[in-house]
C-alpha positions in Angstrom: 168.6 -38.4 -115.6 170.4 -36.6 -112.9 171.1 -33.2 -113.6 174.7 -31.3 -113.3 173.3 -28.5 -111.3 172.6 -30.4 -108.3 175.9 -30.5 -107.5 176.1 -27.0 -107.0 175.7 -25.2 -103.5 172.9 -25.5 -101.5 171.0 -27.5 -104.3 168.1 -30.2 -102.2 167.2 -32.7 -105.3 163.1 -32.9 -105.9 161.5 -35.6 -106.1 158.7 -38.0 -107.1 157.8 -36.3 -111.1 160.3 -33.9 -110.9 163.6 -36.2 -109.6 166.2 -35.3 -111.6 166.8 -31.3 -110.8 166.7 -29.5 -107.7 164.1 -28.6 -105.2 165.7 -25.5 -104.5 169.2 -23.9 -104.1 168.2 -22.9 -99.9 166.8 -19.9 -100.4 163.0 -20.7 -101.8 161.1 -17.5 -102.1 164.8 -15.4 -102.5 164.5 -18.0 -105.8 161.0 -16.6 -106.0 161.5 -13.1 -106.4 164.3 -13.8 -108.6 162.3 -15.3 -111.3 159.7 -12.7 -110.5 162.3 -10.1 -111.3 163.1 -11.4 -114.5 166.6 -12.8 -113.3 167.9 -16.5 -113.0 167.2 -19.5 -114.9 165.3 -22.8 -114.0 166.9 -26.2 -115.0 163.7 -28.3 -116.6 166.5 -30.9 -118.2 164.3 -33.8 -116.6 161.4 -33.1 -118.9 161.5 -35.2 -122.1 162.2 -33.5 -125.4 160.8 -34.6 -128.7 161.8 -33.5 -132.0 159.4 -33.8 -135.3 161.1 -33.0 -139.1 160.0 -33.4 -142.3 158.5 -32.1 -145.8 155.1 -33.2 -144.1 155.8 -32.0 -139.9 153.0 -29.6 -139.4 150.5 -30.3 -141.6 150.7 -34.2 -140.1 150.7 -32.4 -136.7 147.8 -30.5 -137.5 146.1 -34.1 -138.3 146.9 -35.1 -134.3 147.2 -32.4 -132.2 144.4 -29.8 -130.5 146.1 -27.5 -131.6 146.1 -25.4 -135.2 149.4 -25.9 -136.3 149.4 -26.5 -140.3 150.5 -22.7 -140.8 152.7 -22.0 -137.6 155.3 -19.6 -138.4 158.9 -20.4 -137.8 159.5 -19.3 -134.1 156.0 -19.0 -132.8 155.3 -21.0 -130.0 152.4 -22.8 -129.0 150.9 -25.3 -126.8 148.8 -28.5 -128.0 147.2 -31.6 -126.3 146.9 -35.4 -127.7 143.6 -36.9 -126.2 142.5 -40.1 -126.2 139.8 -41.6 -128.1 137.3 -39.7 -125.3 138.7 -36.9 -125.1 140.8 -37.4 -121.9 143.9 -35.5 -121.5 147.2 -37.8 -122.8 149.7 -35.4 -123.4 150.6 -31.8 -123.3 152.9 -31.1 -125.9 154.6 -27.3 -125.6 156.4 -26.5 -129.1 158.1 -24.7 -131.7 159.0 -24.9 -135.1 162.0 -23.3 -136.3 161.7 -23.5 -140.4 163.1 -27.1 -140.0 162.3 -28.9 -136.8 159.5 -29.2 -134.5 160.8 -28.6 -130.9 158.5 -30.3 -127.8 159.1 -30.4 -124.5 156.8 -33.3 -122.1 156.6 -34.3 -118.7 159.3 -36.2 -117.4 159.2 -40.1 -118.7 156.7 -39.5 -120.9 158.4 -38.9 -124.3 158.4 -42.7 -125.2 154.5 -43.3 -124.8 154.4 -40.3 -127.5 156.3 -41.1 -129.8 154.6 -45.0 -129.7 151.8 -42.8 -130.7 153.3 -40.6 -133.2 155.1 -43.4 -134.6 151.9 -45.6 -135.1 150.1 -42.7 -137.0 152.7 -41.6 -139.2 151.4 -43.8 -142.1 152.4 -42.3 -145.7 153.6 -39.2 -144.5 157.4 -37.9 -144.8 158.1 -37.1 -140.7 161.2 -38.5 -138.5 160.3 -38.5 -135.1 162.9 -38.3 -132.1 163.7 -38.4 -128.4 166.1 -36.0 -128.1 165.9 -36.1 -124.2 169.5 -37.7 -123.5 171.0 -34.8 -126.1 169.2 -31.6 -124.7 167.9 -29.8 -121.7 165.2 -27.1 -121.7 166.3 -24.5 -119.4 163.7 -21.7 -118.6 164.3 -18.4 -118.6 161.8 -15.5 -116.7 160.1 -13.0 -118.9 162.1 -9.5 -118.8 165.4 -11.9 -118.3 168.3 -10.3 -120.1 170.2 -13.6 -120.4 171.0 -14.2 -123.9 169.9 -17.3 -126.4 172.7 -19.2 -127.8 173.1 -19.1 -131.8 171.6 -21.8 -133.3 169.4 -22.8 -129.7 165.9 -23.8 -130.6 163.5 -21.4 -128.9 160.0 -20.8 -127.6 159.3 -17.1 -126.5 155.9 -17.1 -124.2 154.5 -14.2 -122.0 155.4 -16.3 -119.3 159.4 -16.7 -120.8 161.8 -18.2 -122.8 161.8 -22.1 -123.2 165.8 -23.0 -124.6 166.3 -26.3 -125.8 170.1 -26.4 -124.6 172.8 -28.8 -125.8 173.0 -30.6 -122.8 176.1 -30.4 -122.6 176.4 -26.5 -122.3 174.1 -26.5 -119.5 176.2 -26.3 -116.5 178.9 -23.7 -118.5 175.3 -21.5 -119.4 173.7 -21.8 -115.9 177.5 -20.1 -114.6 177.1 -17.3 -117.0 173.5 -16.8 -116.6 172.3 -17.6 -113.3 171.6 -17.6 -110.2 170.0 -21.3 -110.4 166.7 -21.2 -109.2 164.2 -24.5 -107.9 161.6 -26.3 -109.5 159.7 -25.0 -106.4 160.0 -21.4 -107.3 159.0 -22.2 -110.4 155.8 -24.0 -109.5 154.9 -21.5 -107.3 154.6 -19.2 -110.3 152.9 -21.8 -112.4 150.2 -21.9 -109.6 149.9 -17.9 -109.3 149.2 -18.2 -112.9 146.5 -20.5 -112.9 148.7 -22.9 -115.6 147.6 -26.4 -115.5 150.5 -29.4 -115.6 149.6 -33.0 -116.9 149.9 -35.2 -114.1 149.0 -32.4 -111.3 146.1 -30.9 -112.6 144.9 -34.1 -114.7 143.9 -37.8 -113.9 142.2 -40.5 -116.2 139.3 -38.4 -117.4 140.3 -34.6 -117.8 138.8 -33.1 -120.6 140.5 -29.7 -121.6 137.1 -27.4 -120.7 138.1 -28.4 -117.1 141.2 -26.7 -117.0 141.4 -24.2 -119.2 143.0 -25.2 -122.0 140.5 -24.1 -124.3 141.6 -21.3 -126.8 145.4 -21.5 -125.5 146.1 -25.3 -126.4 142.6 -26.4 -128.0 141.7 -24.6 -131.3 138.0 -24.8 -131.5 137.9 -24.2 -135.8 139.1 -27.3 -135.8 138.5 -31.2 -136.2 139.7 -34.7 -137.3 141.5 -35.5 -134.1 141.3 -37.9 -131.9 139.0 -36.9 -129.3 137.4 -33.6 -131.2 133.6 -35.1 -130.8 134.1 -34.6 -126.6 135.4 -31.5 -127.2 132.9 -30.2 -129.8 129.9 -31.6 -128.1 131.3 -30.5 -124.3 131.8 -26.4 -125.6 128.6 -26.5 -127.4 126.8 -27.7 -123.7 128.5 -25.6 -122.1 128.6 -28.2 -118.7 132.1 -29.6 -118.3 131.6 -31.8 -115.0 134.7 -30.0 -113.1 136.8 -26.9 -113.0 140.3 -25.2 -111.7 139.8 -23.3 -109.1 142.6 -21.1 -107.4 142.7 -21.5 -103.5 144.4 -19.4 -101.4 145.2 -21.1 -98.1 144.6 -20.3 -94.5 148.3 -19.3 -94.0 148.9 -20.9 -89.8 148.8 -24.6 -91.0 152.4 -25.8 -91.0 152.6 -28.2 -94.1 151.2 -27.6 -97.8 148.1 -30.3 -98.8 149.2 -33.1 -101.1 148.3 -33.9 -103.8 145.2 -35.3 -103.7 144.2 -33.7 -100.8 139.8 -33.6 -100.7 138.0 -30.5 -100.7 135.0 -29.9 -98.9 132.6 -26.9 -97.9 133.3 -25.3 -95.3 130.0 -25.3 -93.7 129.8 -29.2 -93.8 133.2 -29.6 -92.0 135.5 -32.4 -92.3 132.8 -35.1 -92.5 131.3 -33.2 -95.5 131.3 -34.5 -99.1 134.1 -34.7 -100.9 133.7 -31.7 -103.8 137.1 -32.5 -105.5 140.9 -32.5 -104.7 144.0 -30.4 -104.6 145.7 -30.7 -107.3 149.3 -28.6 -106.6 150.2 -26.7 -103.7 152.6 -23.8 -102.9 154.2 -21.3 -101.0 154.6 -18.0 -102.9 156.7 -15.2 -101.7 154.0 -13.0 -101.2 150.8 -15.2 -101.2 151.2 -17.0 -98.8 150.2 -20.8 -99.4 148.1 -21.2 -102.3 147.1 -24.3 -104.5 145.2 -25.7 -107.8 142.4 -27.4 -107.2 140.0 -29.5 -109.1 136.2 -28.9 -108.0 132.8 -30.1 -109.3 131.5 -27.6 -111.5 128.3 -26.7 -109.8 130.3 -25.7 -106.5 129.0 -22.1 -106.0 131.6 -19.5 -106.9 131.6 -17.8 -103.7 131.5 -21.0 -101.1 134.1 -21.2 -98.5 136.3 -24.4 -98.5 137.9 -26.4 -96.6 140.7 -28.7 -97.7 141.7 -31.8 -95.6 140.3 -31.7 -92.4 141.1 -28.1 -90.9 142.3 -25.9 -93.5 140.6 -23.3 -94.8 140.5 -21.6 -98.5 138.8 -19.4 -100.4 138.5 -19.8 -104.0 138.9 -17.7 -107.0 137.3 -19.4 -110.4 140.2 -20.5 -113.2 137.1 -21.6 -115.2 134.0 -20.2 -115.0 131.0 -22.7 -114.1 
């Protein structure tokens, strides 16, 4: 779904998971320090947005998601995961309920593979589930940002910022009022700095949530009866997750970012050593420099040098502790 704002000036349309929204608006780390600032707004409207209601909404929920959600007060927003029958990272669900309706927002084109899900387990209990992707747009909005949330405009306040859940019809009139626009590459950048990790970036086939840090801010641990609970239980109470984030920054003179994907080796075995994991997202930040997400075997020690692809160097900083 191609969103309104690329029409405006300057917008360069993303592409690959993010197609749909811009890039940026010309001006990547002026977008940057924007958002830093606490001004602008970022059109997410390509993300998918599913709605849950129902007598029954969080306490069925509760019965499917990492998260503790049977008692979550009207307007407080959380995160939650749906893992698969091994406790391998499906879905990363980021939500709200505002006295009547569950609010999620997904990755982009994943909405319909979770609501197959939620629809097969719904069983007895009295829950509508709904794409609501082709009817709203989440728009986000910095922390400190003065712009104002429309009456009636579903809501979830973070530390990180506001996620709106905007008629998607009011987004281009809302982004005039309340801009500047600002890139999914701004955005990501700050994601990165934060150490957040992103299904489908920071995850492949067999992510557990111990590898990323999703324990404790999407994974409730007081908790069971979920799909996938034993691989969580019996992975905290090892302690040994195989892998873990790691924040690189980047030797700053190499022209282009690593891909996705991109191996990462020690340093002191150069580019023939073996492969220790992969980069996971890459960015330039407006003060950083180039920096990434990585993914790393878990007994890498904490204070190796790395090298990613064949010439690059990086030195880490631990996201989770080995």
């Amino acid at each position: 779904m191609k969103s309104p704002l690329l029409s405006l000036p300057g917008a360069v349309a993303a592409e690959e998971r993010d197609e749909g929204v811009a890039a940026h608006y010309g001006d990547l780390f002026r977008e940057q320090r924007a958002l830093a600032d606490g001004a602008g707004l970022v059109d997410l409207s390509h993300r998918g947005v599913v709605t849950v209601t129902g007598d029954d909404r969080l306490t069925w929920l509760h019965l499917l998601l990492t998260q503790h959600v049977s008692d979550l007060p009207a307007g407080q927003a959380t995160e939650a995961l749906v893992l698969s029958a091994h406790g391998h990272i499906e879905h990363a669900l980021y939500l709200v309920d505002d006295g009547a309706t569950v609010w999620a927002h997904v990755e982009p084109g994943t909405q319909q593979e979770l609501i197959a899900y939620l629809e097969s387990m719904k069983f007895f209990y009295r829950v509508e589930v709904a794409d609501r992707t082709d009817d709203f747009a989440v728009v986000y909005l910095p922390a400190g940002s003065i712009a104002p949330t429309p009456e009636g405009v579903a809501v979830r306040e973070t530390p990180y910022g506001r996620d709106l859940f905007l008629p998607r019809a009011d987004l281009e009139a809302y982004a005039a009022a309340n801009g500047p626009a600002v890139g999914i590459l701004a955005y990501e950048a700050l994601r990165v700095e934060a150490h957040r990790p992103r299904v489908g970036f920071e995850t492949d086939h067999r992510t557990i949530p111990h590898e990323l840090g999703w324990i404790g801010s999407a994974v409730h641990l007081q908790k069971g009866c979920y799909r996938g609970q034993e691989t969580v239980a019996r992975v905290h109470n090892l302690g040994k997750p195989p892998r873990r984030l790691v924040f690189l920054h980047l030797d700053g003179s190499e022209v282009h970012l690593p891909g996705h994907g991109t191996p990462v080796r020690l340093a002191a075995d150069g580019e023939e050593g073996r492969q220790l994991g992969v980069v996971t997202t890459s960015a330039r930040h407006h003060e950083l420099g180039p920096i990434a997400l990585a993914v790393i075997k878990r007994n890498v020690p904490l204070d190796a040098e790395l090298l990613v692809g064949g010439d690059t160097a990086a030195a880490q900083e631990p996201v989770v502790q080995p």
